[in-house]
TIVO-612049 format. One record per atom (N, C-alpha, C): residue number from 1; residue in three letters; x, y, z. Coordinates in Angstrom, 2 decimals, always signed. Layout:
TIVO-612049
<r><num>NUM</num><residuo>Ala</residuo><x>X</x><y>Y</y><z>Z</z></r>
...
***
This chain:
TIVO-612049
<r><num>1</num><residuo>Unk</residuo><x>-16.36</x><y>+15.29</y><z>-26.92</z></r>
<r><num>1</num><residuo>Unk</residuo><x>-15.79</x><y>+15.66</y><z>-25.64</z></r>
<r><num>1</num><residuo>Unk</residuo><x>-14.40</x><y>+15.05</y><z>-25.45</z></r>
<r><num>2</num><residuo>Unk</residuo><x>-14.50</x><y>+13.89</y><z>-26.01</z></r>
<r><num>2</num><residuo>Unk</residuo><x>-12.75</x><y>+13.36</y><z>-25.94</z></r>
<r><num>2</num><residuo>Unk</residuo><x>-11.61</x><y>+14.08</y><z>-26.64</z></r>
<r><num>3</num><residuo>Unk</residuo><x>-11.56</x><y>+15.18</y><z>-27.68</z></r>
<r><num>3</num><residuo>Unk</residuo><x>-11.21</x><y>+15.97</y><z>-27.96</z></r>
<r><num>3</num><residuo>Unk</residuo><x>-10.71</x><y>+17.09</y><z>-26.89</z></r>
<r><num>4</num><residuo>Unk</residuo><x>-11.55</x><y>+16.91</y><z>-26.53</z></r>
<r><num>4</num><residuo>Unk</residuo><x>-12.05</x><y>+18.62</y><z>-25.45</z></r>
<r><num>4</num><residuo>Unk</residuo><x>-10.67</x><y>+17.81</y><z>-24.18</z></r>
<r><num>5</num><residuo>Unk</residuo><x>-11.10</x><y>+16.58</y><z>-23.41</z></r>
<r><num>5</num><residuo>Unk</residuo><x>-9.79</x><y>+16.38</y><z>-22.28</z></r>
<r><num>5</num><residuo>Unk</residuo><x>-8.79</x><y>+15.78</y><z>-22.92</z></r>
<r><num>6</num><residuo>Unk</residuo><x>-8.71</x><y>+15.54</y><z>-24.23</z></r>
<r><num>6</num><residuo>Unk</residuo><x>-7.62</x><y>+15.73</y><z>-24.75</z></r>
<r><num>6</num><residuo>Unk</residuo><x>-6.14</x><y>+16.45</y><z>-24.15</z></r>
<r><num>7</num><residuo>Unk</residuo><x>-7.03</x><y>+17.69</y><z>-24.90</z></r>
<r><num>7</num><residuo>Unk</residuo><x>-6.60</x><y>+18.88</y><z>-25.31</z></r>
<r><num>7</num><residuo>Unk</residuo><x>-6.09</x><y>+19.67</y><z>-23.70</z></r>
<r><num>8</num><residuo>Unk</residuo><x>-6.99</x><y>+19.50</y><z>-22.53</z></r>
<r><num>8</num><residuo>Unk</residuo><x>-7.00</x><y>+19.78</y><z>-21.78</z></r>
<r><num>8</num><residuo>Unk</residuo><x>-6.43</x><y>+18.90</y><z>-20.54</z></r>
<r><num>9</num><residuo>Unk</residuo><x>-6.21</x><y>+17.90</y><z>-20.91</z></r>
<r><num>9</num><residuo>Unk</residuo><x>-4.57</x><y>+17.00</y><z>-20.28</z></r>
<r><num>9</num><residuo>Unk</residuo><x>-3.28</x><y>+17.62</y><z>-20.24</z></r>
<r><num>10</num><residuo>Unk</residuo><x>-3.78</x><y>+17.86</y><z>-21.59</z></r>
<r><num>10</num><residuo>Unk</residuo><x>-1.97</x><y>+18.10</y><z>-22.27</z></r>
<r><num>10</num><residuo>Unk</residuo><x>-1.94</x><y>+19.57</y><z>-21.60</z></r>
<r><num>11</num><residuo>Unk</residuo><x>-2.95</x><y>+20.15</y><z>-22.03</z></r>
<r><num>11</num><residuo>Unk</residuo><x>-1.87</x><y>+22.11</y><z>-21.26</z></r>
<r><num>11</num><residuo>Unk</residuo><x>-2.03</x><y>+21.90</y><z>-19.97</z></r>
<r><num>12</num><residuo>Unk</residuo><x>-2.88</x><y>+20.81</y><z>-19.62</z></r>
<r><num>12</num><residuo>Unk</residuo><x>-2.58</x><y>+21.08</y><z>-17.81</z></r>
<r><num>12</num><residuo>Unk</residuo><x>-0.98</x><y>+20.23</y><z>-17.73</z></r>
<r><num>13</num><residuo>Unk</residuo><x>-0.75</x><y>+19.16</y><z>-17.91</z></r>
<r><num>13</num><residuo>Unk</residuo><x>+0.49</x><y>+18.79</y><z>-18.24</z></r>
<r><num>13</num><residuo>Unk</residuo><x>+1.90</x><y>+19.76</y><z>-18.16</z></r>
<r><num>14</num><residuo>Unk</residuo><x>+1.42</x><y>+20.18</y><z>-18.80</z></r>
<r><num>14</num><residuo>Unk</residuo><x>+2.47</x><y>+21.24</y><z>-18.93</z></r>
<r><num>14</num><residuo>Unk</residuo><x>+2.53</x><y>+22.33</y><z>-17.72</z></r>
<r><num>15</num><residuo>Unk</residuo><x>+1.58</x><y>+22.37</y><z>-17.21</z></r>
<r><num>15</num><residuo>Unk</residuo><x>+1.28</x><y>+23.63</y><z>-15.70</z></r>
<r><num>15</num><residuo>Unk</residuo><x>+2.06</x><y>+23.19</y><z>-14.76</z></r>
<r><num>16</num><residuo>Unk</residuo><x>+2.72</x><y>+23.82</y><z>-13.76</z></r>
<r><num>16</num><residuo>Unk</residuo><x>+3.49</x><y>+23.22</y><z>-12.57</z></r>
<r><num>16</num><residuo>Unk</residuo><x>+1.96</x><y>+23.13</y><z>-11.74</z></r>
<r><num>17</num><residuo>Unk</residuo><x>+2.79</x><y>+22.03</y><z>-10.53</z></r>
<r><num>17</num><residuo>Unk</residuo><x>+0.62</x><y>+21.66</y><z>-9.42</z></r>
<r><num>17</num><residuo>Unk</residuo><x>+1.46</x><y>+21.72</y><z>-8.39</z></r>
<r><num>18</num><residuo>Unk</residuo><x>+0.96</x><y>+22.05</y><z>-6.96</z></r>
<r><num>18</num><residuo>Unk</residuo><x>+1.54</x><y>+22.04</y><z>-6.44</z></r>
<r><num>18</num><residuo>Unk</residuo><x>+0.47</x><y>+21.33</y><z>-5.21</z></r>
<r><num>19</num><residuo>Unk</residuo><x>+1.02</x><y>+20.42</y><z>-4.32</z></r>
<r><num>19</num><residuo>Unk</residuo><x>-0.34</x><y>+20.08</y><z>-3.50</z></r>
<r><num>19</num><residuo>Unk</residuo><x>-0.20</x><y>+19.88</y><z>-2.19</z></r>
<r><num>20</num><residuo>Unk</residuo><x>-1.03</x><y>+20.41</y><z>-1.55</z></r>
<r><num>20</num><residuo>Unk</residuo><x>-0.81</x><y>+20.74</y><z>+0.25</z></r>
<r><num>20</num><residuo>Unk</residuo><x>-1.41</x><y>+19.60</y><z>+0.95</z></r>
<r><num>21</num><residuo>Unk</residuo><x>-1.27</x><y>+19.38</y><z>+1.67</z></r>
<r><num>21</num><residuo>Unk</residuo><x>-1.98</x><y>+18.97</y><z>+2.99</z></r>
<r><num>21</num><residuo>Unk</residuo><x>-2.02</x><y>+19.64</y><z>+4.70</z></r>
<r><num>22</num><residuo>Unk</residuo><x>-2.64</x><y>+21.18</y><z>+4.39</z></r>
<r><num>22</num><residuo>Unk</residuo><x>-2.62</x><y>+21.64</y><z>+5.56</z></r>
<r><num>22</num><residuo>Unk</residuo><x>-2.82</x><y>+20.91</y><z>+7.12</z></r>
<r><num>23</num><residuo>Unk</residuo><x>-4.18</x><y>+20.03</y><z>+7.11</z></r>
<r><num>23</num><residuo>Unk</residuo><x>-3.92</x><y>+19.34</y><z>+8.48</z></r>
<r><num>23</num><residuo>Unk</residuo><x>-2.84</x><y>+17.78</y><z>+8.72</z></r>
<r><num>24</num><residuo>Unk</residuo><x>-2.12</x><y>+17.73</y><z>+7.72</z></r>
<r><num>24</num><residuo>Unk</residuo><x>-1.24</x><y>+16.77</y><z>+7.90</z></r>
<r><num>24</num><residuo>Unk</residuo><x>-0.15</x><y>+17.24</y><z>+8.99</z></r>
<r><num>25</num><residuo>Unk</residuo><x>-0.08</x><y>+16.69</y><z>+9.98</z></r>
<r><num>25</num><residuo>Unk</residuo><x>+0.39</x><y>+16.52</y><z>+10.89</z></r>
<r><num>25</num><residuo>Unk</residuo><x>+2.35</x><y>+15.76</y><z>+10.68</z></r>
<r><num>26</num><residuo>Unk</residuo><x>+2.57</x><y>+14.93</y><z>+10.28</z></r>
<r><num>26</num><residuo>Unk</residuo><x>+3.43</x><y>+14.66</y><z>+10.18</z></r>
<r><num>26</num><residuo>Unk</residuo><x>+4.08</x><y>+14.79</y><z>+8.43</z></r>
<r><num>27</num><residuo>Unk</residuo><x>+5.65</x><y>+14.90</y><z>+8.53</z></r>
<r><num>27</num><residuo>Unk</residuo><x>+6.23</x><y>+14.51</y><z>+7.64</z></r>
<r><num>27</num><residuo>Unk</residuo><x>+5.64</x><y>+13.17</y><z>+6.42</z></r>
<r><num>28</num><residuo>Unk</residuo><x>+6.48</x><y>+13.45</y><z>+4.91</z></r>
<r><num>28</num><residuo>Unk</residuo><x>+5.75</x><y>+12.27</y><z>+4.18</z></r>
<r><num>28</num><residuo>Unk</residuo><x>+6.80</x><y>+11.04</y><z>+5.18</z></r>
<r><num>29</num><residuo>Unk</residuo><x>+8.22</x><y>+11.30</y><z>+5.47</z></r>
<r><num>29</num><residuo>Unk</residuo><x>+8.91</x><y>+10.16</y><z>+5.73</z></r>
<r><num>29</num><residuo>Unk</residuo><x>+8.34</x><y>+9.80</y><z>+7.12</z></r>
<r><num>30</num><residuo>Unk</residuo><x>+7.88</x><y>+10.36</y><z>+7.91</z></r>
<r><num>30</num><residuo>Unk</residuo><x>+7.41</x><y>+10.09</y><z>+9.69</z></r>
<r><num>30</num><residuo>Unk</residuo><x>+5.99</x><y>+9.37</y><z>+8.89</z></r>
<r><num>31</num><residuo>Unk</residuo><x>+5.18</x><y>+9.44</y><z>+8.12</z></r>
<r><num>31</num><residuo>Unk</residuo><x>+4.05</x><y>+9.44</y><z>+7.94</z></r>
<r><num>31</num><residuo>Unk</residuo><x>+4.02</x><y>+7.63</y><z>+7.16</z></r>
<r><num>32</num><residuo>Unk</residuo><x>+5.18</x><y>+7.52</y><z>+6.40</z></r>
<r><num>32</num><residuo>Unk</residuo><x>+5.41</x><y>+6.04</y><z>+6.01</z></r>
<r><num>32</num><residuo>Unk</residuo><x>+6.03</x><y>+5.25</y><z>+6.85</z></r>
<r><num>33</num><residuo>Unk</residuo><x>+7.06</x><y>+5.97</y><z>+7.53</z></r>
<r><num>33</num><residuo>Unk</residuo><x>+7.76</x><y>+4.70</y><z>+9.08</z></r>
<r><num>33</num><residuo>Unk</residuo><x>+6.18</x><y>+4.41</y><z>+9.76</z></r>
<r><num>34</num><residuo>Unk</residuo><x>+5.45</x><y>+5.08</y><z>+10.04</z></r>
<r><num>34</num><residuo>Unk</residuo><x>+4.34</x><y>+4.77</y><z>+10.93</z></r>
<r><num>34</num><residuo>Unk</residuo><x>+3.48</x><y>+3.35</y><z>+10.28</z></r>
<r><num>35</num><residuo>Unk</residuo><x>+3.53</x><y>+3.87</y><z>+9.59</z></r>
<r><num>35</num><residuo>Unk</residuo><x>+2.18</x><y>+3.03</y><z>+8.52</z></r>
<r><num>35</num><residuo>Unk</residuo><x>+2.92</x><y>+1.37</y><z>+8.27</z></r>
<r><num>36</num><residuo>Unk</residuo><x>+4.63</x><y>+1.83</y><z>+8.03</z></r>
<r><num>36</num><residuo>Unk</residuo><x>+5.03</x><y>+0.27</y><z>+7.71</z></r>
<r><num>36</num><residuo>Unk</residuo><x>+5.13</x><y>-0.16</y><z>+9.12</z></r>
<r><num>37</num><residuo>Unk</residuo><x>+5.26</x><y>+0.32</y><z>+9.81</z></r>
<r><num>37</num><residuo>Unk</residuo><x>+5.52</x><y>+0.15</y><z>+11.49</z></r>
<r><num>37</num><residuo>Unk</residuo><x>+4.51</x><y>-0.97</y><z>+11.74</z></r>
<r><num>38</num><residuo>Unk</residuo><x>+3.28</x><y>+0.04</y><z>+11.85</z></r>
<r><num>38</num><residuo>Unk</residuo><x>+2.00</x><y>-0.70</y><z>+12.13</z></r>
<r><num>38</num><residuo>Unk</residuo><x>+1.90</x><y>-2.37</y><z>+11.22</z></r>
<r><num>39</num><residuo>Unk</residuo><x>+2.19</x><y>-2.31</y><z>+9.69</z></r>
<r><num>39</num><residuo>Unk</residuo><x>+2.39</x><y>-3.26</y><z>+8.85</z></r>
<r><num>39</num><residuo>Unk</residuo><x>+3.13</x><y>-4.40</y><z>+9.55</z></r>
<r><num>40</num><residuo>Unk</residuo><x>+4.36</x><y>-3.74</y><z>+10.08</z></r>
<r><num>40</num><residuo>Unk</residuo><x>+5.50</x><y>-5.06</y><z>+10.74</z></r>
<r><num>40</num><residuo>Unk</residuo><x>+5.00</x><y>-5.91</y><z>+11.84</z></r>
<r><num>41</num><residuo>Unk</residuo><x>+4.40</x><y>-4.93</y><z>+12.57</z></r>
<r><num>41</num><residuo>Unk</residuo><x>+3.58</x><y>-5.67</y><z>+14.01</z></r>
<r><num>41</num><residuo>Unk</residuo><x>+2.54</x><y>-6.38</y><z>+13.49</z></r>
<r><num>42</num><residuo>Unk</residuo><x>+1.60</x><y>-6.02</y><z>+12.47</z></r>
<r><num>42</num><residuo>Unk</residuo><x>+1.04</x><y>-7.11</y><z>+12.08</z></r>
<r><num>42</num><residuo>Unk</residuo><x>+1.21</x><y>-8.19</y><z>+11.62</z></r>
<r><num>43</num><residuo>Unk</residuo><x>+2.36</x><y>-8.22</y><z>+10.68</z></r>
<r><num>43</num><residuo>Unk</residuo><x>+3.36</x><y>-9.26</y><z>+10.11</z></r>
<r><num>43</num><residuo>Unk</residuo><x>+3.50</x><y>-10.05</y><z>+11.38</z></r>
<r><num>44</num><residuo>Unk</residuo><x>+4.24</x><y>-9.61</y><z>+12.36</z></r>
<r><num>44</num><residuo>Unk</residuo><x>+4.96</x><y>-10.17</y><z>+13.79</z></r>
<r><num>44</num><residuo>Unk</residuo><x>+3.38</x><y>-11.06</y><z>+14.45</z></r>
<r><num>45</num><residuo>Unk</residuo><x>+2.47</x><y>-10.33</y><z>+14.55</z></r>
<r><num>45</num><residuo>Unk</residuo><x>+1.52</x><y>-11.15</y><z>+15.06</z></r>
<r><num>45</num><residuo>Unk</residuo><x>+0.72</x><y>-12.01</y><z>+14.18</z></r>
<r><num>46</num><residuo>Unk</residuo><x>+0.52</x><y>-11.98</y><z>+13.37</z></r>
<r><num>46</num><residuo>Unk</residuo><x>+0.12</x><y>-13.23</y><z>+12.03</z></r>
<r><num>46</num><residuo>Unk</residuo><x>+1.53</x><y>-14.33</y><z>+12.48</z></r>
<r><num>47</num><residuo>Unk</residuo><x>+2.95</x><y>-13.91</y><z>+12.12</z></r>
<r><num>47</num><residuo>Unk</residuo><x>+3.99</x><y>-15.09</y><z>+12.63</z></r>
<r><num>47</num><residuo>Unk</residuo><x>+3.46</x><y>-15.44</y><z>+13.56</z></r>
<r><num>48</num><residuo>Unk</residuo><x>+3.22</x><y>-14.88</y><z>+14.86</z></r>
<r><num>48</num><residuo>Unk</residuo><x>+3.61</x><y>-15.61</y><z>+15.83</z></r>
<r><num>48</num><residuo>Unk</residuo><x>+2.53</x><y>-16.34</y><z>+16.65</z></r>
<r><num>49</num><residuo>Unk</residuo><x>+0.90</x><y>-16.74</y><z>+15.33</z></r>
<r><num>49</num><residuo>Unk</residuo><x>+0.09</x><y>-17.45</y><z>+15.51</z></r>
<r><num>49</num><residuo>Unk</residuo><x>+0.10</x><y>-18.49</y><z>+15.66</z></r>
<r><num>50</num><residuo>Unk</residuo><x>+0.35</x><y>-19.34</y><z>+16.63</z></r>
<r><num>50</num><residuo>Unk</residuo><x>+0.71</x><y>-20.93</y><z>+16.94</z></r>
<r><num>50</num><residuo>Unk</residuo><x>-0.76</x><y>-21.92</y><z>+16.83</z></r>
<r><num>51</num><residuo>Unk</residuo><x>-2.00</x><y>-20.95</y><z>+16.69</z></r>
<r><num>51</num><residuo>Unk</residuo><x>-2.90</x><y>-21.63</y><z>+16.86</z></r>
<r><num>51</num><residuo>Unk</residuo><x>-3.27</x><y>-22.35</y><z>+15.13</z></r>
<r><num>52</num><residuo>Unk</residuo><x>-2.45</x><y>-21.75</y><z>+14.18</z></r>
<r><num>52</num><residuo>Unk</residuo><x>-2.30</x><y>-22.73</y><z>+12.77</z></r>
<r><num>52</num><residuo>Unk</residuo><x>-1.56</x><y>-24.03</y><z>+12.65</z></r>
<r><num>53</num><residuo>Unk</residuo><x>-2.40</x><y>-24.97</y><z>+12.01</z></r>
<r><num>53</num><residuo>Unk</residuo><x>-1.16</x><y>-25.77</y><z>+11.98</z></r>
<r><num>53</num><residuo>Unk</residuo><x>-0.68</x><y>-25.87</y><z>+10.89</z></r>
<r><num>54</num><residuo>Unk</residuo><x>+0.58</x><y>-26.79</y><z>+10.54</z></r>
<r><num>54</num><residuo>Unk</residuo><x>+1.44</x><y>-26.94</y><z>+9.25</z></r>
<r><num>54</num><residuo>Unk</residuo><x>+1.06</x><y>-26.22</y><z>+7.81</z></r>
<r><num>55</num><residuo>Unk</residuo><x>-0.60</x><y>-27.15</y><z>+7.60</z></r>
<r><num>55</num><residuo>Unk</residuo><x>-1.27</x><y>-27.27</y><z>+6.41</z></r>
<r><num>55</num><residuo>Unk</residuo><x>-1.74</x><y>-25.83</y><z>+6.12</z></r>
<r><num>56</num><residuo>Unk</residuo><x>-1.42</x><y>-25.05</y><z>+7.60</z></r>
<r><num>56</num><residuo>Unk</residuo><x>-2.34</x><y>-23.76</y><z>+7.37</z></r>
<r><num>56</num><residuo>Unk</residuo><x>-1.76</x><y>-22.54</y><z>+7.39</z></r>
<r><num>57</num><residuo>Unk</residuo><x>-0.13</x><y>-22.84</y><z>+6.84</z></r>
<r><num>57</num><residuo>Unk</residuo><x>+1.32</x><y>-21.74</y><z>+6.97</z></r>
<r><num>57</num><residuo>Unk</residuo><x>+0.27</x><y>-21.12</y><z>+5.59</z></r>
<r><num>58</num><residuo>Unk</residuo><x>-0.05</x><y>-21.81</y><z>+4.44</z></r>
<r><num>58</num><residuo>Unk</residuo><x>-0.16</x><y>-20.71</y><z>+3.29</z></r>
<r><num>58</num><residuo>Unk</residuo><x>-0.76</x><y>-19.70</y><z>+3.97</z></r>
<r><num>59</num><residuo>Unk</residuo><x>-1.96</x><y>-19.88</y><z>+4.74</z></r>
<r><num>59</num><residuo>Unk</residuo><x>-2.87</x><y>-18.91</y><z>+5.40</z></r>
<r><num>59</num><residuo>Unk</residuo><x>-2.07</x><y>-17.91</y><z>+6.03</z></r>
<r><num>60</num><residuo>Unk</residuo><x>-1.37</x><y>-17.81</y><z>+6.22</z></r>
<r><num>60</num><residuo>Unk</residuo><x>-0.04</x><y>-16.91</y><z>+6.95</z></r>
<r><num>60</num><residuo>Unk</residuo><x>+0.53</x><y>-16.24</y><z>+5.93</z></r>
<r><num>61</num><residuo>Unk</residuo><x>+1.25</x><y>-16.67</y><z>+5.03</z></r>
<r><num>61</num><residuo>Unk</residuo><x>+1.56</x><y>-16.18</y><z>+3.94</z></r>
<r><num>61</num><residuo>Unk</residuo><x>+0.62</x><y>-15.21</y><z>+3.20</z></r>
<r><num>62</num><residuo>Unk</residuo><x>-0.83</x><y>-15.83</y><z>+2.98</z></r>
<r><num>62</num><residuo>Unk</residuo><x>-1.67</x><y>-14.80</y><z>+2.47</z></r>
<r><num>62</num><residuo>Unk</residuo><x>-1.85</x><y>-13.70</y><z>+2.88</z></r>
<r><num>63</num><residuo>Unk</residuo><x>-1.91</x><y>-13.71</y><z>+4.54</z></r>
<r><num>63</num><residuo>Unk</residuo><x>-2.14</x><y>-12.73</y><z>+5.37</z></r>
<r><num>63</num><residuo>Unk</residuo><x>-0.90</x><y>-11.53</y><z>+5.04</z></r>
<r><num>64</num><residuo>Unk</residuo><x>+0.25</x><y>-11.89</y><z>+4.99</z></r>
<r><num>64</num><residuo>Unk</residuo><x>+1.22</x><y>-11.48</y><z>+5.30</z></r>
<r><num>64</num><residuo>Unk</residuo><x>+1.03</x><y>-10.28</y><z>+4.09</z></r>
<r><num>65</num><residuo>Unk</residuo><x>+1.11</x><y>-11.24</y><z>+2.96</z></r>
<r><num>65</num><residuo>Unk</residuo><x>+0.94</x><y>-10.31</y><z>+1.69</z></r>
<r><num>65</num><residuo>Unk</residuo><x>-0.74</x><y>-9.50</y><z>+1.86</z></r>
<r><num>66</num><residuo>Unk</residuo><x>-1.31</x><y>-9.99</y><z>+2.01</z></r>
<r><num>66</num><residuo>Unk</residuo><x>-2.46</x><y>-8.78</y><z>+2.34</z></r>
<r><num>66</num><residuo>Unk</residuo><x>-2.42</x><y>-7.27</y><z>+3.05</z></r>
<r><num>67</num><residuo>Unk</residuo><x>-1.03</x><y>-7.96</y><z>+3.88</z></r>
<r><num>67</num><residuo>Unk</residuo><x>-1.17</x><y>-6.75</y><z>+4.93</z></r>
<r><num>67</num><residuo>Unk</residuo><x>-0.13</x><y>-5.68</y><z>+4.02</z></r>
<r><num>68</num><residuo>Unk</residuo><x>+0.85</x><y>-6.21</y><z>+3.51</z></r>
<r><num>68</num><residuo>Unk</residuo><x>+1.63</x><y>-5.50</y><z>+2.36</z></r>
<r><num>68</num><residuo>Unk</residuo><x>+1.11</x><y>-5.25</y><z>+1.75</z></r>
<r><num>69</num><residuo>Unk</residuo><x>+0.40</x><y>-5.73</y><z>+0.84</z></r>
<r><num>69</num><residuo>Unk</residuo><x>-0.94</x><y>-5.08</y><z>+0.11</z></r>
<r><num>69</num><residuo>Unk</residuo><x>-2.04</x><y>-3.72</y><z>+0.86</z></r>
<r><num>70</num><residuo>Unk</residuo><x>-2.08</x><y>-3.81</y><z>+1.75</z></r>
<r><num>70</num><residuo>Unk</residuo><x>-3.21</x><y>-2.89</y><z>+2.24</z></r>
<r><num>70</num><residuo>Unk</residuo><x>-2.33</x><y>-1.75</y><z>+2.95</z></r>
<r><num>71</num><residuo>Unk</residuo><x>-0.49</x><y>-1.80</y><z>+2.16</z></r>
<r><num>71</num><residuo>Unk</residuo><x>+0.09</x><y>-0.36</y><z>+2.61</z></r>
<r><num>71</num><residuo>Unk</residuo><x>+0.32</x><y>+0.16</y><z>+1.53</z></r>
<r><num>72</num><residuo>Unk</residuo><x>-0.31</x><y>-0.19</y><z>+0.27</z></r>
<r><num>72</num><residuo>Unk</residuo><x>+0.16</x><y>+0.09</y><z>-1.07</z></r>
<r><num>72</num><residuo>Unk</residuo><x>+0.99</x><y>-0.27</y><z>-1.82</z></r>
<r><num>73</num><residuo>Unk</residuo><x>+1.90</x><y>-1.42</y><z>-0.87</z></r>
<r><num>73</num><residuo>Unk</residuo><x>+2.47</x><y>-2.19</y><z>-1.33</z></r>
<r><num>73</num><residuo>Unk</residuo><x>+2.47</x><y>-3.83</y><z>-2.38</z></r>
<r><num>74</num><residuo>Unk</residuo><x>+3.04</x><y>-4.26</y><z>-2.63</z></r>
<r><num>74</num><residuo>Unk</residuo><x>+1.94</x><y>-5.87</y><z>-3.49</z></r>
<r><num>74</num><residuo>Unk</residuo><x>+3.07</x><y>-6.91</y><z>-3.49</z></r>
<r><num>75</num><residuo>Unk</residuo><x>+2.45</x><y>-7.84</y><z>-3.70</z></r>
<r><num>75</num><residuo>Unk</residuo><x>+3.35</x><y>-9.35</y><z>-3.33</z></r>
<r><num>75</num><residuo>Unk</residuo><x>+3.93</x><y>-9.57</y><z>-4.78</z></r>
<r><num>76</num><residuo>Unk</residuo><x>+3.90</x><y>-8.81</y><z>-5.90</z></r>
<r><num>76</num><residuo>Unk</residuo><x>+4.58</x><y>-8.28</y><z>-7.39</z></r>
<r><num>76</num><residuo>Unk</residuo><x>+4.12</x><y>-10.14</y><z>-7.82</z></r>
<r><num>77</num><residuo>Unk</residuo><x>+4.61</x><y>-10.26</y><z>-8.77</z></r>
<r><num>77</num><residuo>Unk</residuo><x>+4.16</x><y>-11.12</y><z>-9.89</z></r>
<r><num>77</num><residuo>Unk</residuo><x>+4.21</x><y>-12.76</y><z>-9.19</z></r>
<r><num>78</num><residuo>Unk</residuo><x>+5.02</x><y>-12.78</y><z>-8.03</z></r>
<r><num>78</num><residuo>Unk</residuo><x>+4.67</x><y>-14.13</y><z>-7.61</z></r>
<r><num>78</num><residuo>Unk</residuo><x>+3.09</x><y>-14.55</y><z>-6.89</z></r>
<r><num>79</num><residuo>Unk</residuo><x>+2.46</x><y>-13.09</y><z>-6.30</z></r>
<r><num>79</num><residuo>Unk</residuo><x>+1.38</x><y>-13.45</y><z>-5.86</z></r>
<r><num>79</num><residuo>Unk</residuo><x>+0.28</x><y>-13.32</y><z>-7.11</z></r>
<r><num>80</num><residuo>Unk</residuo><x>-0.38</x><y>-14.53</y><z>-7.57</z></r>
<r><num>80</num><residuo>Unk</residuo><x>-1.09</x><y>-14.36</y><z>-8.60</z></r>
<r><num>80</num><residuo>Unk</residuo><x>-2.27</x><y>-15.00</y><z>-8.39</z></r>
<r><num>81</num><residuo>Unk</residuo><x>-2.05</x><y>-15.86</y><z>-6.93</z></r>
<r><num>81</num><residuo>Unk</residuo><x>-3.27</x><y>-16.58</y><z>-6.46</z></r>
<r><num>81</num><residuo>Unk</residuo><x>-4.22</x><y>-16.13</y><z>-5.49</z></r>
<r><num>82</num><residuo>Unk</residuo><x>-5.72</x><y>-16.32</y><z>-5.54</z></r>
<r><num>82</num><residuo>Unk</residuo><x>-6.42</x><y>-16.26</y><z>-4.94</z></r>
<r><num>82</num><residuo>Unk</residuo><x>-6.23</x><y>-14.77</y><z>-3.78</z></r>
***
């Protein structure tokens, strides 16, 4: 069978695809301002948690990159911890 999607990678490969999203409602660019939007305000309210103290900024940091993380975004090769 690995033969078989081989074979059948490659000529689809070669096919033009074309792909809809009829009930999408917004633009792809209206559709990513939103999403990082939402991302920033979360950023903004993780900052502006006073109830951490000093020892507990990494915890902020993690958050921060999580939330970048959970837009498809990633904290790239410096985040490697935990």
């Amino acid at each position: 069978m690995e033969l078989y999607e081989e074979i059948l990678v490659k000529a689809l490969s070669q096919q033009q695809a074309e792909v809809t999203f009829p009930n999408l409602k917004l633009d792809a660019q209206a559709l990513v301002r939103e999403k990082y939007y939402r991302a920033v305000e979360e950023i903004r309210d993780i900052i502006r948690d006073m109830s951490l103290t000093d020892p507990e900024c990494y915890q902020k940091i993690e958050a921060i990159i999580a939330c970048l993380e959970e837009t498809g975004s990633d904290g790239g090769a410096r985040h490697d911890w935990g």
